[in-house]
ZAMARGU-4260 file (C-alpha; in steps of 0.2 Angstrom, whole numbers, plus 5000, padded with zeros to 4 digits):
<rodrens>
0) 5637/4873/4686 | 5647/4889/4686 | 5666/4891/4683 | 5674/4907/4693 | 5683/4914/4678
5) 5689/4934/4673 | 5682/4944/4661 | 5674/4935/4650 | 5664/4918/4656 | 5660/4901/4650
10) 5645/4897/4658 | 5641/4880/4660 | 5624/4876/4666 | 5624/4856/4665 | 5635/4850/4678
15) 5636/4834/4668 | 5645/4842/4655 | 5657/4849/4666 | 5660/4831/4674 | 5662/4824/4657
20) 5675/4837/4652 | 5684/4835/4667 | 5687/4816/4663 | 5694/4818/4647 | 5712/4815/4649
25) 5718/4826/4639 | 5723/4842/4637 | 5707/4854/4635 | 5709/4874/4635 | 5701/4891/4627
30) 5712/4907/4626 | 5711/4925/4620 | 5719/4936/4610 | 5728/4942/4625 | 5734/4924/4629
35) 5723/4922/4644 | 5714/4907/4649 | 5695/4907/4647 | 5692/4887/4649 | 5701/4872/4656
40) 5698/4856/4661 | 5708/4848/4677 | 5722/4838/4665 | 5726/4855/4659 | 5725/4861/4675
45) 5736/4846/4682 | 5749/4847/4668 | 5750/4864/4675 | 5753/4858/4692 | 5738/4870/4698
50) 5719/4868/4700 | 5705/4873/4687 | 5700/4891/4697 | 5718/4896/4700 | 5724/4892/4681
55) 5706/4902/4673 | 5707/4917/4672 | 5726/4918/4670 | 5739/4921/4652 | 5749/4908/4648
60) 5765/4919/4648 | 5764/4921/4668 | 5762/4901/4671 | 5773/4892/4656 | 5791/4890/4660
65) 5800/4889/4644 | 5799/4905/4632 | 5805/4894/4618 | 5790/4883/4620 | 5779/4900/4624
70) 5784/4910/4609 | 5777/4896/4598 | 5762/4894/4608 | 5758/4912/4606 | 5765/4909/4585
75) 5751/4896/4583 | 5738/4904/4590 | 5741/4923/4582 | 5739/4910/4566 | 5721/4903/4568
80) 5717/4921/4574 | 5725/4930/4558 | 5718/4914/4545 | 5705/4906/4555 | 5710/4891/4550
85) 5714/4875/4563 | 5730/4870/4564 | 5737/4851/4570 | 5754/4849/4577 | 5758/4831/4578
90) 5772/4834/4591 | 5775/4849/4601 | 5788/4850/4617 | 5780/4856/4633 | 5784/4858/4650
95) 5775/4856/4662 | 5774/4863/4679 | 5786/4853/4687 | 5797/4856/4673 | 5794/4839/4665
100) 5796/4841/4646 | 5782/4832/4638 | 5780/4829/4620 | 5760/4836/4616 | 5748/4832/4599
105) 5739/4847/4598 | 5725/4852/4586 | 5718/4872/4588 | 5703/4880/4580 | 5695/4896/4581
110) 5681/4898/4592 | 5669/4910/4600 | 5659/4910/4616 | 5639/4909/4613 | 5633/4927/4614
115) 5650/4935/4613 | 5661/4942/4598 | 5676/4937/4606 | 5689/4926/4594 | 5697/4912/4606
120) 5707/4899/4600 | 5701/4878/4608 | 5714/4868/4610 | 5716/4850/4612 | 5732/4844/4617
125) 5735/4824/4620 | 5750/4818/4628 | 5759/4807/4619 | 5774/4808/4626 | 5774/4790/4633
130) 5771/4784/4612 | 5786/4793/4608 | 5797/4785/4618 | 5788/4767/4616 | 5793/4770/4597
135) 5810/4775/4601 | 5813/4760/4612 | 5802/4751/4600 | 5816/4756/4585 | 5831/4752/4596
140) 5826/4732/4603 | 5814/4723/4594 | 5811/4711/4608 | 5809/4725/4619 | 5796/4734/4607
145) 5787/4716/4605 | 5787/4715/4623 | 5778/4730/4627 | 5764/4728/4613 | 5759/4713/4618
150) 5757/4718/4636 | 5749/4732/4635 | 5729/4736/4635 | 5729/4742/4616 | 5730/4736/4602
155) 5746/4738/4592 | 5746/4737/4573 | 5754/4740/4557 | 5747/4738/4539 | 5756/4743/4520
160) 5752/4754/4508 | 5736/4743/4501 | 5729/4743/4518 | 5732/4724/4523 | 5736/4721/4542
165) 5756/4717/4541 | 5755/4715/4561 | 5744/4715/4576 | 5747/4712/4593 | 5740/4698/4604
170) 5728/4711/4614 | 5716/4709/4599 | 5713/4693/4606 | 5710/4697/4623 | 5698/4712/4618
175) 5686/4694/4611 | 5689/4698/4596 | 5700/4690/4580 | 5715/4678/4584 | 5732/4684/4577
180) 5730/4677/4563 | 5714/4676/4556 | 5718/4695/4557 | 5737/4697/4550 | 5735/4697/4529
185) 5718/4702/4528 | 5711/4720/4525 | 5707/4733/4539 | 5691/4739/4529 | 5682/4721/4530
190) 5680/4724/4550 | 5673/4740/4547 | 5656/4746/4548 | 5650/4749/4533 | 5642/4766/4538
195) 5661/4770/4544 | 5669/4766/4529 | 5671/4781/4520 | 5677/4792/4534 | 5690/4780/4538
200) 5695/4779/4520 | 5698/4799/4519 | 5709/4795/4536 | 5721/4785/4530 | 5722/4796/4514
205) 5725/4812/4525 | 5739/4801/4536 | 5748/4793/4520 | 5748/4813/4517 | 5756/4817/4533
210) 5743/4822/4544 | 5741/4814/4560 | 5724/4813/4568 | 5716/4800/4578 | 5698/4793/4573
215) 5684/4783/4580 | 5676/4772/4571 | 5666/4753/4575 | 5670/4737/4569 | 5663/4721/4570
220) 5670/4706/4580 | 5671/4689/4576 | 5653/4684/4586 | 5645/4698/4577 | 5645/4711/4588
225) 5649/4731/4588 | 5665/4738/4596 | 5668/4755/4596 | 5688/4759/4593 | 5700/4773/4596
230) 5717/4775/4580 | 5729/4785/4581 | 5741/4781/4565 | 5758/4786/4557 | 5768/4782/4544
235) 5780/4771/4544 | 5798/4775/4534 | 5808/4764/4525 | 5825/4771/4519 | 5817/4784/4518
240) 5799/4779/4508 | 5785/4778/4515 | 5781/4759/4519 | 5766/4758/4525 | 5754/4764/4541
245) 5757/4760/4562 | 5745/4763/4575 | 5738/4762/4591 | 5718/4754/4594 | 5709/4758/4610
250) 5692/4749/4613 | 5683/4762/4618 | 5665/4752/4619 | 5662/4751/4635 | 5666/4773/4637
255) 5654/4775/4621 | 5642/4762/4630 | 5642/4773/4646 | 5641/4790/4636 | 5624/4783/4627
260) 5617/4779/4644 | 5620/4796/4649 | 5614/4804/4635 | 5597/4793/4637 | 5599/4795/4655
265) 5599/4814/4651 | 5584/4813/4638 | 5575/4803/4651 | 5577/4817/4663 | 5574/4830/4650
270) 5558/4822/4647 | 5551/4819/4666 | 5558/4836/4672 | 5545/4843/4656 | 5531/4833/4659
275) 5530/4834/4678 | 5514/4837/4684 | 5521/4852/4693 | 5530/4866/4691 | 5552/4865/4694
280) 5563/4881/4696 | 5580/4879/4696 | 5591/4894/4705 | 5609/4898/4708 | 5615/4905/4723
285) 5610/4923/4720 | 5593/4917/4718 | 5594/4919/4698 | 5582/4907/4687 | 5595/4893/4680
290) 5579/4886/4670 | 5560/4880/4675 | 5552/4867/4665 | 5536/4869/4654 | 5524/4866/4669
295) 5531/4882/4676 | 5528/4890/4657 | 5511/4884/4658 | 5507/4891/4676 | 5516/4907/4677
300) 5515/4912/4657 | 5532/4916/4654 | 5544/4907/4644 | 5559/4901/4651 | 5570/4911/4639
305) 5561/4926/4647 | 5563/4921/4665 | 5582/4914/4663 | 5595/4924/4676 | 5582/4935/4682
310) 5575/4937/4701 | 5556/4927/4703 | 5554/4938/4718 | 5554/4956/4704 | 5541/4948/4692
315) 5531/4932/4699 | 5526/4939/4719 | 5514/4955/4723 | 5523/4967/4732 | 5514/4963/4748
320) 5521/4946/4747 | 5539/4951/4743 | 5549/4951/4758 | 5542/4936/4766 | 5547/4924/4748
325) 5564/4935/4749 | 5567/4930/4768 | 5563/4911/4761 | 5576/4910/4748 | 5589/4917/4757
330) 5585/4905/4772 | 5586/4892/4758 | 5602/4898/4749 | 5611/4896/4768 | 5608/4877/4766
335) 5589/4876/4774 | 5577/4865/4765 | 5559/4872/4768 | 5542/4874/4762 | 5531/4888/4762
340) 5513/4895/4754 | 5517/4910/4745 | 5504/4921/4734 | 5513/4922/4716 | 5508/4932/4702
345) 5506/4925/4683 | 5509/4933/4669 | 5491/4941/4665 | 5490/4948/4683 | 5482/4935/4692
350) 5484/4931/4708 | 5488/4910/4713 | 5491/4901/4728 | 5506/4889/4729 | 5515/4878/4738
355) 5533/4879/4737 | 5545/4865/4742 | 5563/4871/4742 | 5579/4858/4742 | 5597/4863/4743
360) 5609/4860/4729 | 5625/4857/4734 | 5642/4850/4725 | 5654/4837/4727 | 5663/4848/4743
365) 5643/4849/4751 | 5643/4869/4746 | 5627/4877/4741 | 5628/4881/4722 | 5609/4883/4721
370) 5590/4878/4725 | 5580/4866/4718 | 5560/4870/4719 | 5544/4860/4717 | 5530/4871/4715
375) 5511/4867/4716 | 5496/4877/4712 | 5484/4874/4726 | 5473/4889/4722 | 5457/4876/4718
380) 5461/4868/4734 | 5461/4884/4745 | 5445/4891/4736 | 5437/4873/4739 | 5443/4875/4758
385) 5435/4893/4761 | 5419/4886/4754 | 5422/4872/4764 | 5424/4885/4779 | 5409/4894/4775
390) 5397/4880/4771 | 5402/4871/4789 | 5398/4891/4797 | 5382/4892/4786 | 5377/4874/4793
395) 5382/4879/4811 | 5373/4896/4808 | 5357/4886/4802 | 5357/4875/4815 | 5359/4887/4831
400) 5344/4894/4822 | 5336/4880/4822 | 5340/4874/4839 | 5333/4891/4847 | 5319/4890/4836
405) 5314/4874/4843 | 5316/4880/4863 | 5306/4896/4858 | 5294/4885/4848 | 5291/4873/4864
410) 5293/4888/4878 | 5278/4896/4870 | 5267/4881/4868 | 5270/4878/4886 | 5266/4894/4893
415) 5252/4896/4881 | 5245/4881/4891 | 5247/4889/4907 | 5240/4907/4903 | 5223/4896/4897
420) 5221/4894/4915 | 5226/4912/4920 | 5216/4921/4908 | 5201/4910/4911 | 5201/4912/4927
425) 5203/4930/4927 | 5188/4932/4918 | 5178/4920/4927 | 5183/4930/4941 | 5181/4945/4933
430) 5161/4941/4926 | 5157/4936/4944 | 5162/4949/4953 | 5152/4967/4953 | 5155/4982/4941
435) 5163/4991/4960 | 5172/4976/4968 | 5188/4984/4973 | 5196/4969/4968 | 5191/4971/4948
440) 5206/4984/4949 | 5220/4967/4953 | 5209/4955/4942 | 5210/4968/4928 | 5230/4970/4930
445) 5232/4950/4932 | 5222/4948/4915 | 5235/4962/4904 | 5248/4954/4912 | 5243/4939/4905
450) 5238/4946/4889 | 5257/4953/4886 | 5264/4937/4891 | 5252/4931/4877 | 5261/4942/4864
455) 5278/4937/4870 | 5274/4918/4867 | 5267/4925/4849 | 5284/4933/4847 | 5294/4916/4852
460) 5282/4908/4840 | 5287/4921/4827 | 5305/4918/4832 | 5303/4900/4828 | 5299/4901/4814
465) 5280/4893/4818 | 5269/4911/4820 | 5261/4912/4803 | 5241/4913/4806 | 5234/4920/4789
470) 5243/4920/4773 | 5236/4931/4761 | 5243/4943/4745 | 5246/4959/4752 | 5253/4975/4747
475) 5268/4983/4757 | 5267/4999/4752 | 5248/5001/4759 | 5252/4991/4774 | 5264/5001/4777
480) 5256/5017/4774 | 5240/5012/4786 | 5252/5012/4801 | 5260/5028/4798 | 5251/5036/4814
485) 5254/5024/4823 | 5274/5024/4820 | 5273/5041/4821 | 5267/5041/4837 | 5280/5027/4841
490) 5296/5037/4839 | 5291/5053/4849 | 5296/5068/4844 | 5317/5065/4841 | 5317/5057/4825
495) 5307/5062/4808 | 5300/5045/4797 | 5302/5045/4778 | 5295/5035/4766 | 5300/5028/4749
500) 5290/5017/4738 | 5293/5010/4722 | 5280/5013/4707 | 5272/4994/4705 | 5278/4986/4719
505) 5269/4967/4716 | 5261/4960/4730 | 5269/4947/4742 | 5261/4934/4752 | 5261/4936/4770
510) 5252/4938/4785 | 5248/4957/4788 | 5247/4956/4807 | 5265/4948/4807 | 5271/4961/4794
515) 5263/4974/4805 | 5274/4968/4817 | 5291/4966/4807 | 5291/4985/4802 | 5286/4992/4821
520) 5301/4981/4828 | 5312/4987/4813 | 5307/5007/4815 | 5307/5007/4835 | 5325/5002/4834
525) 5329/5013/4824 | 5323/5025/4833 | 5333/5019/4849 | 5350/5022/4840 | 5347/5039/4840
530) 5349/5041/4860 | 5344/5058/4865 | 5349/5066/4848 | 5336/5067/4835 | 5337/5058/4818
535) 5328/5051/4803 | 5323/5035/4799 | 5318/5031/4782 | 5307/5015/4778 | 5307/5011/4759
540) 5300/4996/4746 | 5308/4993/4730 | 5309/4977/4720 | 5326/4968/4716 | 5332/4954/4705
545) 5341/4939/4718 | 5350/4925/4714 | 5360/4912/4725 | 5377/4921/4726 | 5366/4938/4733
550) 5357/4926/4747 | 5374/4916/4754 | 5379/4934/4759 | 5361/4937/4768 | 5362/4931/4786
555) 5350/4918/4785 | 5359/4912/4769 | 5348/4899/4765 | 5345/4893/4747 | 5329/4902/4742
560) 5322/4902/4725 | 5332/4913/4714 | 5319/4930/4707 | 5308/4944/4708 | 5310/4951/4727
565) 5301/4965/4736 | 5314/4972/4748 | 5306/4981/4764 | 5320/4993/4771 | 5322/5003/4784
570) 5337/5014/4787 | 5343/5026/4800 | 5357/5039/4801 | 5360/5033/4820 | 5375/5028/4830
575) 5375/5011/4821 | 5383/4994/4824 | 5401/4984/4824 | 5404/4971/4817 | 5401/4960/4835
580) 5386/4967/4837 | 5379/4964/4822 | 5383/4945/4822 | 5371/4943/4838 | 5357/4957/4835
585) 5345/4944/4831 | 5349/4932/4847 | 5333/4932/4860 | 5334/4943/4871 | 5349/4951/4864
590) 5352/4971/4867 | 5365/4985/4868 | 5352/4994/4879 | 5347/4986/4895 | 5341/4970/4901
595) 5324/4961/4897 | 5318/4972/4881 | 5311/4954/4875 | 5314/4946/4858 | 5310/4964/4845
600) 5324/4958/4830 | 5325/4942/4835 | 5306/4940/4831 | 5307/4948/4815 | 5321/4936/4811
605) 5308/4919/4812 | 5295/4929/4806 | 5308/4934/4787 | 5311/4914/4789 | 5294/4908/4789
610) 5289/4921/4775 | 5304/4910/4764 | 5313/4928/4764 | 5330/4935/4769 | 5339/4950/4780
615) 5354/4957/4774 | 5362/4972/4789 | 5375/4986/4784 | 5380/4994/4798 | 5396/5005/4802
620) 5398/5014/4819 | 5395/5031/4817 | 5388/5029/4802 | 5369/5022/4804 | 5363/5005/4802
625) 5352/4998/4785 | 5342/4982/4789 | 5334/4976/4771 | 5322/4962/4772 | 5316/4950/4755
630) 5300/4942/4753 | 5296/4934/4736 | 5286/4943/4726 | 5267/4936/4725 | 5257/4935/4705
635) 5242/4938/4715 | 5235/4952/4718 | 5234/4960/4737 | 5218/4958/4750 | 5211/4968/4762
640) 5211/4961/4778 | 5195/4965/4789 | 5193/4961/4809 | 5183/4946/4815 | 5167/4952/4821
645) 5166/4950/4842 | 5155/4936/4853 | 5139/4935/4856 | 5143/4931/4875 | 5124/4931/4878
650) 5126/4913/4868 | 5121/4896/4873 | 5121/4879/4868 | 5118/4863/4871 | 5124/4843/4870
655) 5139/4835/4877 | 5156/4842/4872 | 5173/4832/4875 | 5188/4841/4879 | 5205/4832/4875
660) 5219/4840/4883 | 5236/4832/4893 | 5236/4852/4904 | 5224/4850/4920 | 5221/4867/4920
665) 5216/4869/4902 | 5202/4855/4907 | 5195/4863/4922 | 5198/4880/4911 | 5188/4874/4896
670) 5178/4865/4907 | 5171/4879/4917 | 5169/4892/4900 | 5158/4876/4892 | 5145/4873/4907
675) 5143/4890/4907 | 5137/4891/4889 | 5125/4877/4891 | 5137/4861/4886 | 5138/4846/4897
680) 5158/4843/4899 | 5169/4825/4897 | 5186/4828/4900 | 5201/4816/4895 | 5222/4821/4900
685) 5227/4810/4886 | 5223/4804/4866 | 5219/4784/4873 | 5205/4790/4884 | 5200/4803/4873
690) 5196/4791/4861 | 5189/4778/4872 | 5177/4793/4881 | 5171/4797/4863 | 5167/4778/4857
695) 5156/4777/4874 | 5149/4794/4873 | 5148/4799/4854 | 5129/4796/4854 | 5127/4813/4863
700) 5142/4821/4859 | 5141/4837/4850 | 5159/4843/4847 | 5177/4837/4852 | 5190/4850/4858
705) 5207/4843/4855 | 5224/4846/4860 | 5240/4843/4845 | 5253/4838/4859 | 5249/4824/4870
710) 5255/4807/4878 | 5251/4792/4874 | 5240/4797/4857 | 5245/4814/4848 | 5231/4824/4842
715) 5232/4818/4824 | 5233/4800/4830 | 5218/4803/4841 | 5208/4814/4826 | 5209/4800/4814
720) 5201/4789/4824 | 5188/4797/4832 | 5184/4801/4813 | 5185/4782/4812 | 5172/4781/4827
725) 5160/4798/4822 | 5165/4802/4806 | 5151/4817/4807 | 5156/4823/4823 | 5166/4841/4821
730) 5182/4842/4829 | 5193/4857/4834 | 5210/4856/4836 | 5217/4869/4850 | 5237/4871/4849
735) 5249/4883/4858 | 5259/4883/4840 | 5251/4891/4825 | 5237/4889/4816 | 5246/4887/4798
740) 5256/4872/4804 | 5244/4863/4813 | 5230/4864/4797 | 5245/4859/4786 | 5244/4843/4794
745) 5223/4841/4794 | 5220/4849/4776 | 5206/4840/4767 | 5200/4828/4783 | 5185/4839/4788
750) 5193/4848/4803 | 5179/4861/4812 | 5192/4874/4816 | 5207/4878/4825 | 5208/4887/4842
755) 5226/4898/4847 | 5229/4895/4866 | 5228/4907/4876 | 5212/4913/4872 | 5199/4922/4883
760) 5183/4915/4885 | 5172/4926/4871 | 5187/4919/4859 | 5185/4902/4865 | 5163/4903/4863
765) 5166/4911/4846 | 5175/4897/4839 | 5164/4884/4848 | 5149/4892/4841 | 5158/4891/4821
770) 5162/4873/4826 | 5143/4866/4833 | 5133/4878/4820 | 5142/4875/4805 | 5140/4856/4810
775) 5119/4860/4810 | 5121/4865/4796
</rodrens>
């Protein structure tokens, strides 16, 4: 708490302590050397016949009545000022504000403010006016003196000059004490404490000597226990000698009791407000730091002797932050109890999150004197939140990803089951028909068609994830380098192709014809951004060092092995990409151009996948567009891929073949390619009756042709057991997904080969032939 006074201020910060003062009911006062009033407490105050804030601030010579009584006031104080010694005046005449003359005990010392050079003078007057008269009456009627003492709540005594109790009044008795007379006769030092002794001892001394001061000491009662007392002694003259001692007892136990319970009440608080687990800021009304616990030490860095009447918002908020808190406090300080997230600063420049809960303090009149806050550091718990935020994005990334790649994956395998029949036919159609059938001219167009629907099921394949077909070391830089014609020739004449690679780039292990295909997508969209300017794209391999915080900020952001990469990029100077655009760049069929340019990035997204690599974009409008694309770098060292050589389709064979397959058109397809090799055909639509045809034809069977996706029995069920039936009988498995996943699942169980759908009819007898002599053999 705060007391409005002049020039120079007592500040009291504990409003206990200003309680405690106020409920002293005596006279408590601090003046100057000019005579003005520095501190009061309200019996001051009241003897005044004023309030505390009117009477601070003010000199005695403009508020005392009598300038008999003022003139020694100001004498008695220009003493302990001149000496610096205390002074006790064991009756003084005052008058107080409604011009009542009082008879005052006053004791003054010198005295200085903490912080200031300033001499004051603290007084402590007690009124004793009522004790004066008492003795007076006491003097003039025994009975009437006798009367009083034994009604009153002190204790009344007298004792001689050896210190035995002459006299004590009946309230001894009603304090539980001693009886009259197990009291009268006896010495006043066998009930005092032991401890106590010696100070009371130099009491009486300076009493029998004329001074008058009151003491407190404990003395034990009767049952043993500990009462704290109040004396206030005189002497006591007889003709004129002094005949012994008189005085007044006041058990203050109960007072001494509740003052301990404060102070431990006080220490309790002390130690809970230091030991909170968060951080406590206590503010006046100006917003000025009144005092913050250790907590608040601990999380901001500065001491609270550092921080003490200075403004949080100057030191412990960034700038940006400022007039938000500011806006907060001041809603606070007008009586609002709130709570708010705010950015705070520490002491070594850091930046922390916090949680601020803000409660009005208010006084006895409900005004706002200040605000308490409870602060707590949430930064942990924001930073586990974002990662939070961007694992649950990550998942949901991963898992439309997955979900497309599992449409693309089953859209191809579908159609590659349907163009079977197209392209068969076509080329039945086609080897039946003469060299100048005008038809040839359709057929011919019907079986390209085809063909490029072929390589858009190879791209959803590749987008899925499932379109890896030979896995081998390869080098980059030469792969690249072979297809420099024919990129060339890809970008026309508006843009120039550079090239950049690394000295000892290692190998990495891929599939070439997928590769190929990555870095024609890659360059052709470059090439696009340049509209009808030209540009230059430039297509570079380095390798780089990866670890798991680089991939969570690639756009697969999947938790590859942390190593050795080789990054393909390919950069252009073009009219590059926002930020939207770039989120859906690798969505099927996705495009800034116009509609149906196929799948192009989204491909080369599942094909990255597959290769376990990643694809990081940078990309500014205006300002071109870098796509860089990691692939773990290979120990082996890179092949060279060959073509396979083409049909004999002047072949023949001979036996029985059974072809398993759930597509009617892939039967009659197959079907119609095998009779015209030579092969006598049995057809099943499903694994049961694939197997059952094979247990009641394997005798003359000479191969099985068998589908991976079917009712009833799936190919691998069905493969075991015609194993089971003709463990020597060669088996190829024909899939619409890719060759890698579907040998994954038959590695070491003598599978004869695999054959992609679609195929034509020379691919078809080229793998058929591998199958049945390979068998012979």
């Amino acid at each position: 708490m705060r007391l409005p006074v002049t020039d120079k201020t007592f500040n009291v910060t504990d409003s206990a302590l200003r309680q405690i003062i106020d409920l002293v009911p005596h006279m408590i006062f601090a003046r100057n050397r000019e005579g003005r009033f520095v501190l009061v407490n309200r019996a001051t105050a009241e003897a005044y016949g004023t309030t505390v804030e009117a009477l601070t601030g003010q000199l005695v010579s403009a508020v005392h009545q009598d300038a008999d009584e003022l003139a020694l006031f100001r004498a008695d104080d220009d003493y302990v000022h001149r000496t610096g010694c205390p002074t006790f005046y064991p009756r003084k005449s005052f008058t107080d504000g409604s011009g009542k003359k009082r008879i005052l005990q006053t004791h003054k010392i010198p005295f200085q403010l903490p912080g200031s050079s300033e001499p004051l003078v603290l007084g402590i007057a007690i009124d004793v006016t009522e004790e004066e008269r008492t003795l007076q009456a006491l003097q003039k009627s025994e009975e009437k003196y006798r009367n009083l003492v034994e009604n009153m709540n002190d204790v009344i005594y007298t004792q001689d000059l050896d210190g035995l109790i002459t006299y004590i009044s009946p309230v001894v008795e009603r304090m539980g004490m001693y009886k009259v007379e197990e009291v009268v006769g006896q010495s006043f030092a066998e009930y005092v404490h032991p401890a106590d002794l010696p100070m009371l001892i130099q009491s009486r001394a300076r009493t029998l000597a004329g001074e008058i001061e009151p003491h407190e000491f404990r003395v034990f009662a009767k049952d043993g226990s500990v009462h704290y007392v109040r004396t206030s002694s005189r002497l006591i003259f007889d003709n004129g000698n002094v005949a012994g001692l008189s005085g007044v007892l006041t058990d203050i136990t109960a007072q001494k009791q509740a003052a301990e319970a404060l102070r431990e009440s006080e220490e309790c608080y002390r130690s809970v407000y230091n030991m909170a687990p968060l951080a406590i800021v206590l503010w006046d009304r100006r917003g000025r730091i009144l005092d913050w616990n250790r907590h608040a030490e601990r999380l901001f860095g500065w001491s609270k002797e550092e921080v003490l009447e200075k403004t949080f918002c100057d030191f412990g908020v960034p700038p940006s932050g400022r007039a938000r808190a500011q806006s907060i406090m001041r809603n606070v300080r007008k009586g609002e109890n709130s709570s708010a997230i705010l950015e705070n600063l520490t002491r070594d420049g850091h930046i922390i999150i916090c949680e601020w809960n803000n409660c009005v303090r208010r006084d006895g009149q409900g005004n706002v004197i200040g605000v308490l806050s409870l602060v707590l550091d949430i930064t942990a718990r924001r930073h586990a939140e974002e990662q939070r935020r961007k694992m649950e994005e990550q998942i949901q990334h991963t898992q439309k990803l997955e979900s497309l790649g599992v449409l693309a994956g089953g859209i191809a395998h579908d159609f590659n089951n349907l163009l079977v029949g197209i392209i068969g036919n076509a080329d039945f159609a086609l080897s039946d028909l003469p060299e100048d059938a005008p038809v040839r001219e359709h057929l011919n167009d019907i079986a390209s068609t085809a063909q490029r629907a072929a390589d858009l099921c190879r791209q959803l394949l590749a987008y899925s994830g499932k379109g890896l077909f030979v896995i081998m070391p390869l080098s980059l830089p030469e792969l690249i380098h072979e297809m420099t014609h024919l990129l060339e020739v890809s970008i026309a004449n508006k843009s120039t192709l550079r090239q950049q690679f690394a000295s000892a780039v290692p190998a990495i292990e891929g599939d070439p014809t997928q590769l190929r295909q990555i870095v024609m997508n890659l360059v052709t969209n470059a090439a696009e951004s340049f509209s009808d300017r030209s540009g230059t794209i430039t297509v570079s391999v380095n390798t780089r060092p990866c670890n798991a915080e680089f991939f969570r900020e690639t756009y697969l952001r999947e938790a590859l092995p942390e190593g050795v990469y080789v990054c393909l990029e390919v950069a252009d100077n073009g009219c590059g990409m926002d930020a939207e655009t770039q989120l859906k760049m690798f969505e099927p069929f996705f495009t800034t151009k116009f509609a149906g340019r196929g799948l192009g990035l989204a491909a080369v997204l599942g094909i990255v996948r597959s290769h376990h690599g990643a694809i990081k974009v940078r990309s500014h409008p205006g300002e071109g567009t870098s796509v860089e694309l990691f692939f773990p770098a290979s120990s082996h060292t890179s092949q060279t891929t060959t073509s396979a050589a083409p049909a004999d389709g002047n072949w023949q064979g001979a036996g029985a073949v059974l072809v398993v397959d759930d597509e009617k058109r892939v039967l009659q397809v197959t079907a119609k390619m095998l009779k015209k090799a030579g092969f006598s055909v049995f057809t099943a639509g499903d694994g049961e009756k694939g197997v059952r045809l094979c247990r009641e034809k394997a005798r003359g069977l000479v191969l099985v042709i068998l589908d991976m996706t079917m009712p009833k029995l799936s190919g691998e069920q069905a493969f075991q057991k015609i194993k089971e039936i003709a463990p020597n009988l060669p088996i190829l498995l024909s899939s619409g997904y890719n060759e890698q996943e579907a040998l994954a699942r038959f590695a070491g169980k003598g599978l004869a080969g695999f054959l992609q759908k679609p195929y034509t009819q020379g691919e078809f007898l080229a793998r058929v032939r591998a199958a049945v002599e390979t068998s012979d053999k």
